[in-house]
N, C-alpha and C positions, 0 to 999 in steps of 0.2 A: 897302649895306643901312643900313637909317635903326639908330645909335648914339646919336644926339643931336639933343634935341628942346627946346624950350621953353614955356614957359609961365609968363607974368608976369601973368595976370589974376587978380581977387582970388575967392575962392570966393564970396561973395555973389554976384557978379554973375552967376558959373555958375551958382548957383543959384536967381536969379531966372528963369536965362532955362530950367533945366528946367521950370522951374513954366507959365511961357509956352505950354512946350510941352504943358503938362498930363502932363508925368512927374514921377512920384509918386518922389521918390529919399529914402529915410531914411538918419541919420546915427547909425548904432548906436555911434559911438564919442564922438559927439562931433563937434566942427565939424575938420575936420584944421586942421590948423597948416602951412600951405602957404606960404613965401615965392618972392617972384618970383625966378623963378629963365630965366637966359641959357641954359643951358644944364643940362640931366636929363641922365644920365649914367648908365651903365648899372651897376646897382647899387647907385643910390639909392632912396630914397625918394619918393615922387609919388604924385599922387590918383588914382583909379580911381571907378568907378561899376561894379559888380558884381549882375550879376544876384539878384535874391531871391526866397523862396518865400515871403514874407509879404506882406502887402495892399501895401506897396509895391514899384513895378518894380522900382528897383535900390535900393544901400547907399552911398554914403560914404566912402571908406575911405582911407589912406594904406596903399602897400604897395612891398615893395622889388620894382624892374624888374629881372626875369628871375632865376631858379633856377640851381641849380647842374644841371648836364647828366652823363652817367654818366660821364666824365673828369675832373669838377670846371670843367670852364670854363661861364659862363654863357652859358644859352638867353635870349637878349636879342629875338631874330625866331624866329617860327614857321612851315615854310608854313601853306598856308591850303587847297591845290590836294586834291581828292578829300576831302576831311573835313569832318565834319557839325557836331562843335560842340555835344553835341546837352544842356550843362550847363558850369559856367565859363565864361560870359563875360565880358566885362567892356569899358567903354569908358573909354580911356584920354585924359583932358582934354588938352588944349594948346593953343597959340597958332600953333606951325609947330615943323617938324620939317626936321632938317637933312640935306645927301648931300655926298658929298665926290667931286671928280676931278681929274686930272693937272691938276697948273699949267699954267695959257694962257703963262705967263709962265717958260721952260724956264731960267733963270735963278734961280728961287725954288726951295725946296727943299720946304718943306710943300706940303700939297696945296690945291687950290681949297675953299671951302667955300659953300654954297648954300642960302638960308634960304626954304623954302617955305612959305608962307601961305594962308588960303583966301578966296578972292575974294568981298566983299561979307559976310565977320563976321569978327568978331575973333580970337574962338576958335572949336575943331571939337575933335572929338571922333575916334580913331582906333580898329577894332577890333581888341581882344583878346583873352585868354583868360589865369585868372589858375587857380592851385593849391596845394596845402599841400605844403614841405617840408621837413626837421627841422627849423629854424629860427625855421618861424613860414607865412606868405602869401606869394605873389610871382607878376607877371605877366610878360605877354610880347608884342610888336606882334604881329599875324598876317600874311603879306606875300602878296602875289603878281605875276605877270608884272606887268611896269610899264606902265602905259597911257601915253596921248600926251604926259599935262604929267610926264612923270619921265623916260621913255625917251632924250631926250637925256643925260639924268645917269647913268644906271642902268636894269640890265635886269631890276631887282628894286623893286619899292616895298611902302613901308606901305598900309594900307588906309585913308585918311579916308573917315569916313561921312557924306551929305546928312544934314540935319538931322531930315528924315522918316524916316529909317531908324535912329535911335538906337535907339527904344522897340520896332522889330522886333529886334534884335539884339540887344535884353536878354530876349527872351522865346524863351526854346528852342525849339518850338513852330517857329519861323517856320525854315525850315530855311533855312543859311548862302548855299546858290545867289543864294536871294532879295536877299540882301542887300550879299554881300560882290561889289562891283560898282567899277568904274573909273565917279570922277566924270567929268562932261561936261568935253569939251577944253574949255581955258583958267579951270576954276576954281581951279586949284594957281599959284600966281604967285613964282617964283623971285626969292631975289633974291641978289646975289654978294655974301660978307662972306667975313671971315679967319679962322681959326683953327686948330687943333693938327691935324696928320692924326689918323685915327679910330683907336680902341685894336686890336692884333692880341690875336689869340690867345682872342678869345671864339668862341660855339659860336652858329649861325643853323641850325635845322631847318627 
């Protein structure tokens, strides 16, 4: 299950290319303060786009990735599978999003790690669902069975969203069936890098 994701594009540029899109995104806090970051980590801080009830579609916002869960460990993935959605969404910016498997190499000790990207933009957009608790705000990816560009790696993926279906998925309205869909084979483009095996002991519903 996707733990670690990336995201080094600078928010202007997401945000011209909402505008492209003719999504209307307000920034009730202010511009976030977003550096390029290798790796999001679960428990930080990262930008979001969150649905709105005001003239515009979504909000802006920096919010910490994933809740504390009713044992205290963090709800980092949600399923996705039978459920509507039907308020808290949210889309979670990035560039690619990572998956980790046994070393090819049985000699090595960490695990493989695997940097997915989406074919022909820079950045995408993955969907979520964000909520309040004691703390303050915080979201979470939504997952489901893995389709063809993950299943090699994993029998669970995030959801990245085509770009036509952003502005359905911020609008409660459009029910989740419609949207929350496996892109077409070969728009996920792997690619093999190194780093830390994935943290245990967090919580995926």
């Amino acid at each position: 299950m996707c733990n670690d994701y990336r995201l080094e594009v600078d928010i202007a540029s997401i945000a011209e290319d909402f505008e492209d899109l003719e999504i209307n995104i307000a920034m009730p806090e202010g511009v976030p303060n977003v550096e390029a970051r290798e790796d999001i980590k679960i428990t930080d801080m990262a930008p979001i786009v969150r649905s709105s009830e005001g003239a515009a579609l979504g909000e802006l916002v920096n919010r910490r990735w994933s809740w504390p869960g009713p044992t205290g460990k963090p709800v980092y993935n949600y399923r996705s599978e039978k459920r509507e959605f039907a308020s808290h969404r949210c889309l979670v910016l990035c560039d690619g999003f990572y998956e980790f498997t046994d070393p090819t190499d049985k000699a090595q000790k960490r695990l493989d790690k695997w940097l997915f990207t989406m074919k022909d933009h820079r950045w995408f957009c993955m969907a979520g669902i964000w909520r309040e608790y004691p703390d303050g705000e915080a979201f979470t990816l939504l997952t489901m069975d893995a389709g063809p560009d993950i299943a090699p790696y994993h029998h669970r993926q995030i959801i990245p969203l085509a770009r036509d279906q952003w502005a359905a998925w911020l609008d409660p309205r459009v029910p989740a069936s419609d949207v929350l869909k496996w892109l077409p084979e070969g728009r996920l483009v792997p690619t093999q890098v190194f780093g830390k095996p994935p943290a245990q002991g967090a919580l995926a519903l």
